[in-house]
ROPAZA-206524 format. One record per residue: residue in three letters; x, y, z of N, C-alpha, C in turn. Coordinates in steps of 0.05 Angstrom, whole numbers, plus 32768, in hexadecimal, padded with zeros to 4 digits. Layout:
N
<site><residu>Ala</residu><n_px>X</n_px><n_py>Y</n_py><n_pz>Z</n_pz><ca_px>X</ca_px><ca_py>Y</ca_py><ca_pz>Z</ca_pz><c_px>X</c_px><c_py>Y</c_py><c_pz>Z</c_pz></site>
...
***
This chain:
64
<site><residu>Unk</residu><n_px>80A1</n_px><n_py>7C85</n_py><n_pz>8295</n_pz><ca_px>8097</ca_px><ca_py>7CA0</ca_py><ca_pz>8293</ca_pz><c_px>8078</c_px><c_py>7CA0</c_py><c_pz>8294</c_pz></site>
<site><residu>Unk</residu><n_px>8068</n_px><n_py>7CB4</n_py><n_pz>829D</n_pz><ca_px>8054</ca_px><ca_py>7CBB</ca_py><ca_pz>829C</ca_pz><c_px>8043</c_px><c_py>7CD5</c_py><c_pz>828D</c_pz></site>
<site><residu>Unk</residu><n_px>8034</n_px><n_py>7CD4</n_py><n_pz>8287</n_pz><ca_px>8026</ca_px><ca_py>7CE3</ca_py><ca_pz>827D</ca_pz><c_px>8005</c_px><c_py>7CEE</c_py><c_pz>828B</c_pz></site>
<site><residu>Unk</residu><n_px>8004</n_px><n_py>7D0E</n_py><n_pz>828C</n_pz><ca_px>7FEB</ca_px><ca_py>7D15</ca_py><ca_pz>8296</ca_pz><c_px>7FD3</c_px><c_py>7D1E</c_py><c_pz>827A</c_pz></site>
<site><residu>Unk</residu><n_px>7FB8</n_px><n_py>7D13</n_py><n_pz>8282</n_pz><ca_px>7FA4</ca_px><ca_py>7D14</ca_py><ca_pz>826F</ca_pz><c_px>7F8B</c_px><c_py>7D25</c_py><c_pz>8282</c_pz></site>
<site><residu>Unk</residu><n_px>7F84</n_px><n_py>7D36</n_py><n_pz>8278</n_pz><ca_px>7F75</ca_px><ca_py>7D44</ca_py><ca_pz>827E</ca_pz><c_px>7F53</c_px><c_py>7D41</c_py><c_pz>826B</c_pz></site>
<site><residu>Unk</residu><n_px>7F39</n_px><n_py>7D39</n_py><n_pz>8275</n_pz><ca_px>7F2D</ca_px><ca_py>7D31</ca_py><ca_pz>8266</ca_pz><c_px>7F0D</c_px><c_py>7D3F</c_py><c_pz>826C</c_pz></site>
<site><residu>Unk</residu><n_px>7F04</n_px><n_py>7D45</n_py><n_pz>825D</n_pz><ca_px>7EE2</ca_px><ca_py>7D4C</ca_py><ca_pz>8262</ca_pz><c_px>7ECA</c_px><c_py>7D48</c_py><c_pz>825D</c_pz></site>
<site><residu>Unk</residu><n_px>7EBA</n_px><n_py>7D3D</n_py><n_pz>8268</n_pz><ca_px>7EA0</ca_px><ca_py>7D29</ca_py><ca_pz>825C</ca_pz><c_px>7E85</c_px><c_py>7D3F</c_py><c_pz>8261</c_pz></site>
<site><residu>Unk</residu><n_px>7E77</n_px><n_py>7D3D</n_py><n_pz>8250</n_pz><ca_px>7E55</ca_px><ca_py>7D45</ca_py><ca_pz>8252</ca_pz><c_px>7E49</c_px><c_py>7D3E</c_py><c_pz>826E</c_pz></site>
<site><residu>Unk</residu><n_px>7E4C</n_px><n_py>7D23</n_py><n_pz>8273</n_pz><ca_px>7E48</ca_px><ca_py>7D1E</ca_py><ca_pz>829A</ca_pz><c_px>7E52</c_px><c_py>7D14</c_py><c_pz>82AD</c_pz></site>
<site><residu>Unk</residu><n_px>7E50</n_px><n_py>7D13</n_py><n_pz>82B9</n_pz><ca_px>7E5C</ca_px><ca_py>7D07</ca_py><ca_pz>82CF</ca_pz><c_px>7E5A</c_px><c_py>7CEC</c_py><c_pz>82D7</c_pz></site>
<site><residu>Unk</residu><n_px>7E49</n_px><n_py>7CE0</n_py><n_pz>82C3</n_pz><ca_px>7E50</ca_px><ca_py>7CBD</ca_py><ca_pz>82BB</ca_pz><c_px>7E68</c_px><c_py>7CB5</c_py><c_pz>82B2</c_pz></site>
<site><residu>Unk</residu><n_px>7E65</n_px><n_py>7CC9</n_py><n_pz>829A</n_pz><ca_px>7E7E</ca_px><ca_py>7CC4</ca_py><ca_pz>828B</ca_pz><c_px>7E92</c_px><c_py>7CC2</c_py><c_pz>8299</c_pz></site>
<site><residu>Unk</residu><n_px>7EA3</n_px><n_py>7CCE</n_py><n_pz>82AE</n_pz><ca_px>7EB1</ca_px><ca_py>7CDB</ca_py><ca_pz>82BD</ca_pz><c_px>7EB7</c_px><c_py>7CBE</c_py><c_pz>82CF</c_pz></site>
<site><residu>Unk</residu><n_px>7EA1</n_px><n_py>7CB7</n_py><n_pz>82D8</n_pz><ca_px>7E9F</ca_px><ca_py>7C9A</ca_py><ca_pz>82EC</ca_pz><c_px>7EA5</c_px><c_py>7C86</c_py><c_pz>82D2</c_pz></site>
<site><residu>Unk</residu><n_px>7EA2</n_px><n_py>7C7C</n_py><n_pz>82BC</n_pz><ca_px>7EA7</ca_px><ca_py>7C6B</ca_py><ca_pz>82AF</ca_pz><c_px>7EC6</c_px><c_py>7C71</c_py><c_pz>82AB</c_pz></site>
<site><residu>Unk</residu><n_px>7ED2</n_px><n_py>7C83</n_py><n_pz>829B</n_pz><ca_px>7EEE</ca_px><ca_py>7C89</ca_py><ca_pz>8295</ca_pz><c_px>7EF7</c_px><c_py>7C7F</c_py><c_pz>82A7</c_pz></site>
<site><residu>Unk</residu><n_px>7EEF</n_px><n_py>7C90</n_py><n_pz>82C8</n_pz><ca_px>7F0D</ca_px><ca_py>7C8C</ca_py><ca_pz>82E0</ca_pz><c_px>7F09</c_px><c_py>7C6A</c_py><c_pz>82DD</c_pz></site>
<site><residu>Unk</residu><n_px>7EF8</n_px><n_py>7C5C</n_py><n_pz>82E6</n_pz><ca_px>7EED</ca_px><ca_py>7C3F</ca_py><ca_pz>82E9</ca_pz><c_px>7F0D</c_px><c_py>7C37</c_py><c_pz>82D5</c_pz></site>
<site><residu>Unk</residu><n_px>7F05</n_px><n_py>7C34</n_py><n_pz>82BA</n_pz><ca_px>7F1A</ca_px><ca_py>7C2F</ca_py><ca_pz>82AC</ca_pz><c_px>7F36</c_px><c_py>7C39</c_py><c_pz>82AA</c_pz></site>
<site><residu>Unk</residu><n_px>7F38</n_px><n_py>7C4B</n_py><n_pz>82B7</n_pz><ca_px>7F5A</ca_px><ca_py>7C5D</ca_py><ca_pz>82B2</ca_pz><c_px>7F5E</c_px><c_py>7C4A</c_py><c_pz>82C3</c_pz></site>
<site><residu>Unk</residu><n_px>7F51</n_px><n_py>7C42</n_py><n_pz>82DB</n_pz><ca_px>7F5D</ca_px><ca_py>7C2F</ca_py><ca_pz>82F5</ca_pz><c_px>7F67</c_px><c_py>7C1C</c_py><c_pz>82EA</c_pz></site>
<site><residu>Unk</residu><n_px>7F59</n_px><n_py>7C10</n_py><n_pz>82D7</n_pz><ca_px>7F5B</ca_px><ca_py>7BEC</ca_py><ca_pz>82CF</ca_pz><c_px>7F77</c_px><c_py>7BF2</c_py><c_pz>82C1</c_pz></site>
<site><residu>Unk</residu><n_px>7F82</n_px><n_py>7C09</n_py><n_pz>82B2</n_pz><ca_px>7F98</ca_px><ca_py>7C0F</ca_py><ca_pz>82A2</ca_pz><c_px>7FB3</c_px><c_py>7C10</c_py><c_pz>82AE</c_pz></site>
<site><residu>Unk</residu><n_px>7FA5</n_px><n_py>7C14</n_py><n_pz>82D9</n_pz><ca_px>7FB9</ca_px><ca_py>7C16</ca_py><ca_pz>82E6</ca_pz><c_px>7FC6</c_px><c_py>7C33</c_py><c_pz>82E9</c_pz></site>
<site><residu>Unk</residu><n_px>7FB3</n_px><n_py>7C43</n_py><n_pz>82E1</n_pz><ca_px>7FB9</ca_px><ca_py>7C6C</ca_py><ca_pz>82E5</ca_pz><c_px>7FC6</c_px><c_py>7C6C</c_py><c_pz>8301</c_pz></site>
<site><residu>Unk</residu><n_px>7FDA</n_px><n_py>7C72</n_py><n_pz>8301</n_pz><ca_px>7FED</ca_px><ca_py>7C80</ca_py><ca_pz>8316</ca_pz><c_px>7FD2</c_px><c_py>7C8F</c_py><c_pz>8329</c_pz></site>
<site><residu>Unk</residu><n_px>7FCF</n_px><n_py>7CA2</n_py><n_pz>831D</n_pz><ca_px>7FB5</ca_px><ca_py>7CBA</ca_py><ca_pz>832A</ca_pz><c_px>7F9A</c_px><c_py>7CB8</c_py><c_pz>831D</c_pz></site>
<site><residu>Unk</residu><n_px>7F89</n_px><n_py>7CB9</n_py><n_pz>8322</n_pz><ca_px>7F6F</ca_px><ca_py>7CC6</ca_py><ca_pz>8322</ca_pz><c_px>7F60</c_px><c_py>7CDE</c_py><c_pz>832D</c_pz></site>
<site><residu>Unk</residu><n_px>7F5E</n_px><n_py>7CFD</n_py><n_pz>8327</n_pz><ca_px>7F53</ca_px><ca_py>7D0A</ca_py><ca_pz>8337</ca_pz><c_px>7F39</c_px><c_py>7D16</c_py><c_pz>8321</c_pz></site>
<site><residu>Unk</residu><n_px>7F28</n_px><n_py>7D11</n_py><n_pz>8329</n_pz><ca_px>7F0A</ca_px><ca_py>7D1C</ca_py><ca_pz>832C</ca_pz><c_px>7F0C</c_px><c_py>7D41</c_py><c_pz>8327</c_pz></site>
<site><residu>Unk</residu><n_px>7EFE</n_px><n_py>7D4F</n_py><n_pz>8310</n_pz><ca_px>7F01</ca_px><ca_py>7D6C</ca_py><ca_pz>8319</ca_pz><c_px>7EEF</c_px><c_py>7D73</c_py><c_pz>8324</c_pz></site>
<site><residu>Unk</residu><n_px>7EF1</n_px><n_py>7D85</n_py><n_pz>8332</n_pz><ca_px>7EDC</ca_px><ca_py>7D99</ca_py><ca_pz>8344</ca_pz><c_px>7EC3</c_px><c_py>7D9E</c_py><c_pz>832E</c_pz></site>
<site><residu>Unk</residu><n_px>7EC9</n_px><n_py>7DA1</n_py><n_pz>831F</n_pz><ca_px>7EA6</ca_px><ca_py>7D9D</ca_py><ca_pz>8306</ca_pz><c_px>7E9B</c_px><c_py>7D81</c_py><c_pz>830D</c_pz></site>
<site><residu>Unk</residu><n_px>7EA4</n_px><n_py>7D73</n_py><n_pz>8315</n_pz><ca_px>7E8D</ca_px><ca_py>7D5B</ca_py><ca_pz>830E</ca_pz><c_px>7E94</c_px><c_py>7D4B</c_py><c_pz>82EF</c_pz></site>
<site><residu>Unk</residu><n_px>7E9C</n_px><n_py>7D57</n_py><n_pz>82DF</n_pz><ca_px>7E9B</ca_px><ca_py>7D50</ca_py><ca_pz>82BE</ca_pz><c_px>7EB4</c_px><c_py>7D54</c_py><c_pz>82AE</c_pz></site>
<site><residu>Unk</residu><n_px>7EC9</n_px><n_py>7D4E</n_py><n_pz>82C0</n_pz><ca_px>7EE2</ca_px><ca_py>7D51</ca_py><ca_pz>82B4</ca_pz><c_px>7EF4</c_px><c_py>7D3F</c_py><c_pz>82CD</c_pz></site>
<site><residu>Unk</residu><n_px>7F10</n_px><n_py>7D30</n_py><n_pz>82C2</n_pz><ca_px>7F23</ca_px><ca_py>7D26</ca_py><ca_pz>82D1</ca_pz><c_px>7F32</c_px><c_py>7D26</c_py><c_pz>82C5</c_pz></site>
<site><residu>Unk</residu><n_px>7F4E</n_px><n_py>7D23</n_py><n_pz>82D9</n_pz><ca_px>7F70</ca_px><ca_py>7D2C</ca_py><ca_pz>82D1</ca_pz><c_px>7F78</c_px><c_py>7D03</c_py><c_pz>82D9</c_pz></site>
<site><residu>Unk</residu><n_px>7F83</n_px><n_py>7CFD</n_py><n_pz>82CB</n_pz><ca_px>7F8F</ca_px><ca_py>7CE3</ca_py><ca_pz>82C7</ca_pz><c_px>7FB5</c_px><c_py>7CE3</c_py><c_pz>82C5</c_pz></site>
<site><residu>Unk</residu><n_px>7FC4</n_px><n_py>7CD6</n_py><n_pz>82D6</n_pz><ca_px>7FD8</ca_px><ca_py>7CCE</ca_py><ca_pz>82D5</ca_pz><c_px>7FE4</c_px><c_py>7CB5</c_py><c_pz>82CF</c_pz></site>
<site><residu>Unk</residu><n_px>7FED</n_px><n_py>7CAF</n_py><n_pz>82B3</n_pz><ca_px>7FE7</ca_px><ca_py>7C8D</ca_py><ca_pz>82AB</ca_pz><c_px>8006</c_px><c_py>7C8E</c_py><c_pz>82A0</c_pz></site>
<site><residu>Unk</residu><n_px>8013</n_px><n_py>7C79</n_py><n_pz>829A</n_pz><ca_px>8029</ca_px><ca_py>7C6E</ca_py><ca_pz>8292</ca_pz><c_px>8025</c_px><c_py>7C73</c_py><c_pz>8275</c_pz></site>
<site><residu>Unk</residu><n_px>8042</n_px><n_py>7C78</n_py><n_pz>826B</n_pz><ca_px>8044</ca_px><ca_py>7C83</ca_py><ca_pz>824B</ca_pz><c_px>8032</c_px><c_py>7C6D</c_py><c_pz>823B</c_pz></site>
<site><residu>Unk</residu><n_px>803E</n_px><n_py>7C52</n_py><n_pz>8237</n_pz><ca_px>8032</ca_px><ca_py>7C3D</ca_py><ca_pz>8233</ca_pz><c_px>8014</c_px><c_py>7C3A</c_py><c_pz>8232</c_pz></site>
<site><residu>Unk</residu><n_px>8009</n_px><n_py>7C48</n_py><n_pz>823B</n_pz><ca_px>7FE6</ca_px><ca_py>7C44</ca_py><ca_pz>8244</ca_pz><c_px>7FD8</c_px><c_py>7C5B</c_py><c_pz>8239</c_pz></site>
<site><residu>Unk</residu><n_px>7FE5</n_px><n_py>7C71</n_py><n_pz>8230</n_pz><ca_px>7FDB</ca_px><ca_py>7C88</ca_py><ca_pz>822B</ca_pz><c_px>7FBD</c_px><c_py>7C86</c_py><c_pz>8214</c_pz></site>
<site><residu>Unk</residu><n_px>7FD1</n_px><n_py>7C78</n_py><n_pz>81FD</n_pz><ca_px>7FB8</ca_px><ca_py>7C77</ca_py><ca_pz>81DD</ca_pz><c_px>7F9C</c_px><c_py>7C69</c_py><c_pz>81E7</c_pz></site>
<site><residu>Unk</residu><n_px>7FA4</n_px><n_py>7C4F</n_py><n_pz>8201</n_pz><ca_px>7F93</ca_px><ca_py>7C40</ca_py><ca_pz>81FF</ca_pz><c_px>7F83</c_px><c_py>7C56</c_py><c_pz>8213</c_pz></site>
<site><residu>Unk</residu><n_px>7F91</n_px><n_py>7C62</n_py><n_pz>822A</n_pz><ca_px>7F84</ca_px><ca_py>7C75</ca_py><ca_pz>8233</ca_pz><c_px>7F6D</c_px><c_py>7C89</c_py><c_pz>822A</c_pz></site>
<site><residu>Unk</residu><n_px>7F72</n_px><n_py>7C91</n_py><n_pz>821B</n_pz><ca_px>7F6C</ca_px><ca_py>7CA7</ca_py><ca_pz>8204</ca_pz><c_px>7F56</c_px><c_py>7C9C</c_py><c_pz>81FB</c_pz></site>
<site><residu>Unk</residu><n_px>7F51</n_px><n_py>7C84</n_py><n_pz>81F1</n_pz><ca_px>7F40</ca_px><ca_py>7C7F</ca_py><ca_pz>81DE</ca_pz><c_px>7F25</c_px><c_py>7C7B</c_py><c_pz>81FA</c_pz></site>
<site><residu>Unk</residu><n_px>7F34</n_px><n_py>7C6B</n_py><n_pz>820E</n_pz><ca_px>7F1A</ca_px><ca_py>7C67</ca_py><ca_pz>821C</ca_pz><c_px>7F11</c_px><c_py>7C7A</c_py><c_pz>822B</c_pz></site>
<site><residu>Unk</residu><n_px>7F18</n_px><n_py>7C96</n_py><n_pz>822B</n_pz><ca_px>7F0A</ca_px><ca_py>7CAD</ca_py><ca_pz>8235</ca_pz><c_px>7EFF</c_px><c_py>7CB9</c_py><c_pz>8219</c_pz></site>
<site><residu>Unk</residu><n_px>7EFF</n_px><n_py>7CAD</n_py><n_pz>81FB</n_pz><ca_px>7EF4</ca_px><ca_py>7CBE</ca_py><ca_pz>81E8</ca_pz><c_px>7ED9</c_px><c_py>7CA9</c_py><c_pz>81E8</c_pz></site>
<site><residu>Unk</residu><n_px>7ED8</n_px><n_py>7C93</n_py><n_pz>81F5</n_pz><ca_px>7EC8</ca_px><ca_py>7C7C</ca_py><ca_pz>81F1</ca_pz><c_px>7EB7</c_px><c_py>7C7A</c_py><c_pz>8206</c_pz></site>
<site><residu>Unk</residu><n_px>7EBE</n_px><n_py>7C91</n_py><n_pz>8219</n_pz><ca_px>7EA6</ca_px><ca_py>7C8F</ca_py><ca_pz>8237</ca_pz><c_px>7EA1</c_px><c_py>7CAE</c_py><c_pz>8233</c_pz></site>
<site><residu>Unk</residu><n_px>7E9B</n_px><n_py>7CB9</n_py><n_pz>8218</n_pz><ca_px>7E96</ca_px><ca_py>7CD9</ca_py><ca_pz>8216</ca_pz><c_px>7EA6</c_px><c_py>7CED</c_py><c_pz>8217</c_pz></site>
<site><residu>Unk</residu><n_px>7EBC</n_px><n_py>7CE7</n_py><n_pz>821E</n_pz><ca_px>7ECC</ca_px><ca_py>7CFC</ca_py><ca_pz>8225</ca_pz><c_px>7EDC</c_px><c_py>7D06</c_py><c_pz>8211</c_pz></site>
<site><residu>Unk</residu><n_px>7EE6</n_px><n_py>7D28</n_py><n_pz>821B</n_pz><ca_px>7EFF</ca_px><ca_py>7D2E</ca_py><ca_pz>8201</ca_pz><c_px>7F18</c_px><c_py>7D39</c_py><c_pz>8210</c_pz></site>
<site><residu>Unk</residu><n_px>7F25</n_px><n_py>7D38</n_py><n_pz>8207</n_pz><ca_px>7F3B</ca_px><ca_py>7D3A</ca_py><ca_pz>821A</ca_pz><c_px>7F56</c_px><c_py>7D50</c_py><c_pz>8217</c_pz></site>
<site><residu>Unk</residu><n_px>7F5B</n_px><n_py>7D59</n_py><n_pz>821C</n_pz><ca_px>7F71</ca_px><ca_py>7D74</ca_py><ca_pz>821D</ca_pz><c_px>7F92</c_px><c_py>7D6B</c_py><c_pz>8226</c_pz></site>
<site><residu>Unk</residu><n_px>7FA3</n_px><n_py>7D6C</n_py><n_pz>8212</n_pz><ca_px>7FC6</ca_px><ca_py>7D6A</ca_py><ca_pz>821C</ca_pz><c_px>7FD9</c_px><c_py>7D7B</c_py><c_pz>8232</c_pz></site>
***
C-alpha cells in the first residue's frame, strides 16, 4: 500500500532537499507544486514516519 504526503517549506531549498531524500526512500512519485515551496510525495506505507520526519527535518510541515 501507499500513502500520499502533502508538505510545505518556507523555501524552495527546503523543497530540493526533502524531494533529494523522498528519492533515496524510493517515493513512487515526486511532484514539485506550482508555488515553488510545497510538494506532494507518493511513498510506501512502510516509509511514511521515516518520511515524515525528514520533511519536518528539511523545514517542512506537512498536511494528511
Amino acid at each position: 500500500m501507499t500513502s500520499t504526503i502533502h508538505a510545505v517549506f518556507p523555501d524552495v531549498s527546503g523543497v530540493r532537499e526533502a524531494a533529494l531524500k523522498l528519492q533515496a526512500l524510493r517515493a513512487e512519485l515526486i511532484e514539485d507544486g506550482a508555488d515553488g515551496s510545497s510538494l506532494t510525495a507518493t511513498i510506501g506505507d512502510e516509509h511514511v514516519s521515516l518520511a515524515l520526519h525528514m520533511i519536518r527535518q528539511t523545514g517542512g510541515t506537512t498536511e494528511s
